[in-house]
C-alpha positions in Angstrom: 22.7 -3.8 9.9 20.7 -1.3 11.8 17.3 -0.3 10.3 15.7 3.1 12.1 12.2 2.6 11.0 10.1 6.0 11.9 7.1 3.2 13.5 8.8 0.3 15.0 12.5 2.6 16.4 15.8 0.8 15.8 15.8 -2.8 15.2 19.3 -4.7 14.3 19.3 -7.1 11.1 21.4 -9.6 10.3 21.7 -13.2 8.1 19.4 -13.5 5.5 16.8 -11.1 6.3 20.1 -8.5 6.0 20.9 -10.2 2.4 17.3 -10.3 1.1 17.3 -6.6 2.2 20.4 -5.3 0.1 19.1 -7.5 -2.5 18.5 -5.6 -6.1 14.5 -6.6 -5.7 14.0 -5.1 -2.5 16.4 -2.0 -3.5 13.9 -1.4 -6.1 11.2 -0.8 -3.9 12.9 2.1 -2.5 11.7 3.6 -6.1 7.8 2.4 -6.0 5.8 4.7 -4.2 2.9 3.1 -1.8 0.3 5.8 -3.1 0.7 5.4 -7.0 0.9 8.5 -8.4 -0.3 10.5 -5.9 3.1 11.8 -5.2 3.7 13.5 -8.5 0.9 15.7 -7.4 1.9 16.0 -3.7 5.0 15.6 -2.9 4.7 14.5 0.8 2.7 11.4 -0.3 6.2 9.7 -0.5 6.1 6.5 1.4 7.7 3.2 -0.4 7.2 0.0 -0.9 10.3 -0.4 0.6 9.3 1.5 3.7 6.5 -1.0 4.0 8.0 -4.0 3.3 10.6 -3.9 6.1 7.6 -2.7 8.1 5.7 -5.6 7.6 8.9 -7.8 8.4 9.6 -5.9 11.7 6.0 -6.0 12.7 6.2 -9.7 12.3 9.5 -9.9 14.3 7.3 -8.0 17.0 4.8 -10.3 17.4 6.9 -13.4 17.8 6.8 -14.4 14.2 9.1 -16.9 12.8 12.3 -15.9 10.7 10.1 -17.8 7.8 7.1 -15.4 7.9 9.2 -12.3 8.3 11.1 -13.2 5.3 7.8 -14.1 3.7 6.2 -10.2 5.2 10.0 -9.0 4.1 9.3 -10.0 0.4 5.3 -10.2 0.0 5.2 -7.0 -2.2 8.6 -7.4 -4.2 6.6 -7.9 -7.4 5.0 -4.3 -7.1 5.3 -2.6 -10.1 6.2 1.1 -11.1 3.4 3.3 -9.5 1.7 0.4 -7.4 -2.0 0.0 -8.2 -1.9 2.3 -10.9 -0.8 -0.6 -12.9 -4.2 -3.1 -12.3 -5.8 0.0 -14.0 -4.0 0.3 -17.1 -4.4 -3.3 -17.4 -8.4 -3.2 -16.2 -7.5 -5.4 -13.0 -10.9 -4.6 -10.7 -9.5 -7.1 -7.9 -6.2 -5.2 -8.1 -3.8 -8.3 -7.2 -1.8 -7.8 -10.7 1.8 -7.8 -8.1 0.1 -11.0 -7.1 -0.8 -12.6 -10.3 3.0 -12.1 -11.5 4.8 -12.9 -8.2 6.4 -16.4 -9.0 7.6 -15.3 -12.4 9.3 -12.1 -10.5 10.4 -14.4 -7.7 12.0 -17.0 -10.0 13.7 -14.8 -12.0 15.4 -12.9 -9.0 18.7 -13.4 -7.1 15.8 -14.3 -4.4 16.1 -18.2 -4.3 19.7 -18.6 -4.3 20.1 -16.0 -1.4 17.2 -17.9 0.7 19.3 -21.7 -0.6 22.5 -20.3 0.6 20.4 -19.9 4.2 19.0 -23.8 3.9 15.7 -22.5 2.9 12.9 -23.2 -0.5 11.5 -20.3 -1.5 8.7 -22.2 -2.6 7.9 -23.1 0.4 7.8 -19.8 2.1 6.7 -17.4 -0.6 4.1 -19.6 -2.4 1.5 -20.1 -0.3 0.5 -16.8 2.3 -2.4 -18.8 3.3 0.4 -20.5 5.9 0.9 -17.3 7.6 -1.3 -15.9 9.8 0.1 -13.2 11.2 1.4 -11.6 7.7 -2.2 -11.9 5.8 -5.6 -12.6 6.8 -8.7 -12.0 4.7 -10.8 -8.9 5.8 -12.0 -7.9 7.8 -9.3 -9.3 10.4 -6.7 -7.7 11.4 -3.3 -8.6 9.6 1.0 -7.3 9.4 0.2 -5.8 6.3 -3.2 -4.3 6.9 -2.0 -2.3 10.3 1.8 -1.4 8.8 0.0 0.3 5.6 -2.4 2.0 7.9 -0.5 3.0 10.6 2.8 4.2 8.4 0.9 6.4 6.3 -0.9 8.0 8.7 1.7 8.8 10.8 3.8 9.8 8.2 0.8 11.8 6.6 0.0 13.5 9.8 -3.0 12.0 10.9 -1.8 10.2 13.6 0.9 10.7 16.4 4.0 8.7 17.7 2.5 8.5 20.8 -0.9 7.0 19.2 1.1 4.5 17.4 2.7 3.3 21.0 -0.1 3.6 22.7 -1.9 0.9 20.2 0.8 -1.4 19.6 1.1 -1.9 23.5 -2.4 -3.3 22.7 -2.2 -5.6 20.1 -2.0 -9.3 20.8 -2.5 -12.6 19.6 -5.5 -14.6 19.5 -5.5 -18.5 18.9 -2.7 -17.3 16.4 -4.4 -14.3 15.4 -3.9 -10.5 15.9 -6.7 -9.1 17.9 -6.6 -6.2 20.2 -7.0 -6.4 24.1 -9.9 -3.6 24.1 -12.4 -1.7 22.4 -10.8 1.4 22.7 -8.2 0.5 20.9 -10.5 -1.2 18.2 -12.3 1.4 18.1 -9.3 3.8 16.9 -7.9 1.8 14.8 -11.1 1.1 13.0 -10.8 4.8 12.5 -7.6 5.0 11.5 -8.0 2.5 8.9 -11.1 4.2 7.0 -8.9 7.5 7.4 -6.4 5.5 5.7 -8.5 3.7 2.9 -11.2 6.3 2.3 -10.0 9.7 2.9 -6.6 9.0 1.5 -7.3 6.1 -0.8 -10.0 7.8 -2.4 -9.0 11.6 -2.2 -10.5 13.3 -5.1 -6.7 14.8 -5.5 -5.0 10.8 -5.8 -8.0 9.6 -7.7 -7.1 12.2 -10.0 -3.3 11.7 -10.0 -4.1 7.1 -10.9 -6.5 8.4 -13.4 -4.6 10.9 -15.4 -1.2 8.5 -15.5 -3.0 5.6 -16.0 -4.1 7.3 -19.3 -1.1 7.9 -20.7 0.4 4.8 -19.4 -2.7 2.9 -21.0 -2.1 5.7 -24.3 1.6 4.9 -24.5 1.4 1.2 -24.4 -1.5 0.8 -27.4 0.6 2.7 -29.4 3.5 0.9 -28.9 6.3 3.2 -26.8 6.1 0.9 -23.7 5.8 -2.7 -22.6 4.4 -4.6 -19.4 8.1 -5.6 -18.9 8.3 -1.6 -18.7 6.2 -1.4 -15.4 8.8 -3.6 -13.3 11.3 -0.8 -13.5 10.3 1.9 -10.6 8.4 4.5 -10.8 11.1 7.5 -12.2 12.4 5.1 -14.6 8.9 4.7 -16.4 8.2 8.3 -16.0 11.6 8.7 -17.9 10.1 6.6 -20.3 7.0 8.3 -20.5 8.3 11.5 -20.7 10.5 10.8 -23.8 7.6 9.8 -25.6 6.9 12.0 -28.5 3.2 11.6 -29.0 0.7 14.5 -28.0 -2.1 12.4 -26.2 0.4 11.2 -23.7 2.4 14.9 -23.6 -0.8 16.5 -22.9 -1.7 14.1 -20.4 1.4 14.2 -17.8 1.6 17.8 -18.4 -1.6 17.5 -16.2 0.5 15.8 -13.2 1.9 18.5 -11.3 1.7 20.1 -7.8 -0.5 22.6 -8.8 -3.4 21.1 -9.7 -6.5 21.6 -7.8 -9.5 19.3 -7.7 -12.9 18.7 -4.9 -15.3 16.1 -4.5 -18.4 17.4 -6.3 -21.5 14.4 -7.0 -23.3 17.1 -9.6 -20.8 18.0 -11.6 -17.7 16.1 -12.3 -15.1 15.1 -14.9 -14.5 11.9 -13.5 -15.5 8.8 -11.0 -14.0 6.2 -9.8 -14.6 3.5 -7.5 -11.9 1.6 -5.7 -11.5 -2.1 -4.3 -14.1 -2.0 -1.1 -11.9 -2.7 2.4 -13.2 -2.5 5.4 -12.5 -3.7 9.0 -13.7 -5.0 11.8 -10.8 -6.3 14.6 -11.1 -9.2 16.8 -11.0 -8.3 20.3 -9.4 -10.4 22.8 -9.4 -9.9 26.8 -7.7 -13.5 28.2 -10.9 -15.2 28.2 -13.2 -14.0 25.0 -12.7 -13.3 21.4 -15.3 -11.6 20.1 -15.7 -8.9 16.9 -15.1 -5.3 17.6 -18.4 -5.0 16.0 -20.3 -6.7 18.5 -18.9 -4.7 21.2 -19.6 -1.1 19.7 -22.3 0.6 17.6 -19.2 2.8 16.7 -17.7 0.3 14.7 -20.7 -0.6 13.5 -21.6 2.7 12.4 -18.0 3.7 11.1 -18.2 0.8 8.7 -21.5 1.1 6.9 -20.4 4.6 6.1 -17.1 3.5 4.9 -19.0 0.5 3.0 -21.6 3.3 1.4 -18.4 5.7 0.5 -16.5 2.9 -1.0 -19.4 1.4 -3.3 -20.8 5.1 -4.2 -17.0 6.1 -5.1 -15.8 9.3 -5.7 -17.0 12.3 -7.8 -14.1 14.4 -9.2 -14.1 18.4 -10.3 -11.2 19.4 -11.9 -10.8 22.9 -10.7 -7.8 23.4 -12.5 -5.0 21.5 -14.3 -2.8 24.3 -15.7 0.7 24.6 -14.5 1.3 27.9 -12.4 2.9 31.1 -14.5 4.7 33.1 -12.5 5.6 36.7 -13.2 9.6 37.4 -13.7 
C-alpha cells in the first residue's frame, strides 16, 4: 500500500499498520473534519482526522519509532467523534478529552483487537496507556508526533506555511534522551510561531469560533429534545448533519440555516454576540545541540515573548460580531 501524504511524500505500508488502515474505524475518519465545524463555513478548512492520524503514524516511522507506537500514533484519535471538539461542548467538556474518556469502549467494540491479535499483539497493551510513548504524546509544553503533525499539516495545507518550510524544519528535529527537541533556535523559534499561528489564529478565529458555537447549539437543542443520541456523534460528521438536518423543529432549523459560506463575522471586545474561550496550549521546544538540552525559552526572549501573548489571547478569549448570518440572494 502506498500512502502520498502532502507532508511526509510517499511512504509504502504494509502488515498491520496496512490492515488497521483499511479498517472501518480508521475509514471513518476520512469523514471527521480536524477543525469541527469550521468547514461548513469555509470550505478549505477540510483536513481529517484521517489525514492526521496517518500523519502522526508516519511521523513516528520517521523518527525511528517502533511498529508499536506507530500503530498506537496510527489509532490515538479513532474515538473522535462527528465534528471533533465540537462534541466536548455540547456535552460541557472544558478539558476537551471526551475522544479520550470514551476510547476503550470505542476500541473494544471495533474489529481493532482482532486485527492487532492476528499480528501477535494486545491492544491493551499498546493503546491503553500513551504515557509509554514518548515520541507520540508528551505533556506541553514539549514537543510531541501529534502536537507538530496538527501544526504543521494545517498550516501547510491552510497556506501559512510552505513545502520548503516544512523540509527545512524536519531536517531539524531530533531526539533528546528519547525526546523530540530541535537542534537550534532558529528552528524553535519558527515553530513556536507556527504553533500559535496554528492554535490561536486558527483555533480561535472569530469565523470557527462561530461555526463550534452555532452547531454546537443545535446539536445541544436536538439532543434535549430528543431527535439525537451520543451514540449519534460516532457516525461522521455528514452523517449527523443528515441527521440534523431532517429534524423538524425550528430552533435547530433556524440554527444550521446560520452555517453557511456566507457568513461574515470580526473580532470586536465592545460589542459582541458571543465569547468563547478555548483549552490554553502553548509551547516551548527543547533544544538540543549534541551536548546541552536546554528550553527554547531560555535561549530567546522571542519565545518568551511569543508565548505570554499567546497565553494572554488564550485566557482573554475571543470576542465575536456577527456581521451577518443571512444566506446570499442572488438576482436571476
Amino acid at each position: 500500500m502506498l500512502i502520498k501524504d502532502s507532508i511526509y511524500g510517499e511512504v509504502r505500508i504494509d502488515g498491520v499498520l496496512k490492515e488497521l488502515i483499511m479498517s472501518g474505524p480508521l475509514q471513518r475518519l476520512k469523514g471527521i473534519h480536524q477543525g469541527g465545524a469550521g468547514y461548513l463555513v469555509n470550505e478549505k478548512w477540510n483536513v481529517t482526522r484521517y489525514d492526521h492520524s496517518v500523519g502522526v503514524m508516519l511521523l513516528i516511522r520517521m523518527l525511528g519509532g517502533t511498529l508499536e507506537e506507530q500503530i498506537a500514533g496510527l489509532l490515538h484519535d479513532v474515538s473522535h467523534t462527528a465534528f471533533s471538539h465540537v462534541a466536548d461542548y455540547v456535552f460541557e467538556n472544558r478539558d476537551e478529552d471526551y475522544h479520550e474518556i470514551i476510547f476503550r469502549s470505542v476500541i473494544e467494540s471495533s474489529e481493532i483487537p482482532s486485527i492487532l491479535e492476528k499480528y501477535r499483539f494486545d491492544y491493551r497493551d499498546i493503546l491503553l496507556d500513551d504515557s509509554q510513548w514518548q515520541l507520540l504524546e508528551q505533556p506541553a509544553p514539549d514537543l510531541c508526533a501529534d502536537r507538530m503533525d496538527y501544526t504543521l499539516r494545517d498550516m501547510f495545507e491552510y497556506g501559512v506555511i510552505s513545502s520548503d518550510e516544512v523540509s527545512w524544519f524536519l531536517e531539524k528535529v531530533t531526539l533528546a534522551e528519547g525526546k523530540i527537541a530541535v537542534k537550534d533556535i532558529q528552528s524553535a523559534e519558527w515553530f513556536v510561531k507556527t504553533y500559535y499561528q496554528e492554535v490561536i489564529d486558527f483555533f480561535m478565529d472569530p469565523l470557527n469560533i462561530y461555526a463550534n458555537d452555532i452547531l454546537s447549539r443545535a446539536l445541544k437543542a436536538a439532543m434535549s429534545k430528543g431527535f439525537i443520541t451520543r451514540d449519534d456523534f460516532l457516525e461522521d460528521d455528514e452523517e449527523l448533519m443528515s441527521q440534523l438536518r431532517a429534524v423538524n423543529d425550528r430552533e435547530v432549523k433556524e440554527l444550521i440555516s446560520k452555517l453557511h459560506a456566507h457568513v461574515r463575522v470580526m473580532e470586536n471586545e465592545l460589542e459582541y454576540d458571543l465569547h468563547q474561550k478555548n483549552k490554553v496550549r502553548i509551547i516551548d521546544p527543547l533544544t538540543y545541540d549534541g551536548a546541552d538540552i536546554r528550553r527554547a525559552s531560555v535561549l530567546s526572549e522571542k519565545v518568551k515573548t511569543m508565548t505570554s501573548e499567546a497565553l494572554k489571547k488564550a485566557l482573554s478569549g475571543v470576542y465575536v460580531k456577527i456581521l451577518s448570518d443571512k444566506k446570499e440572494r442572488h438576482a436571476i
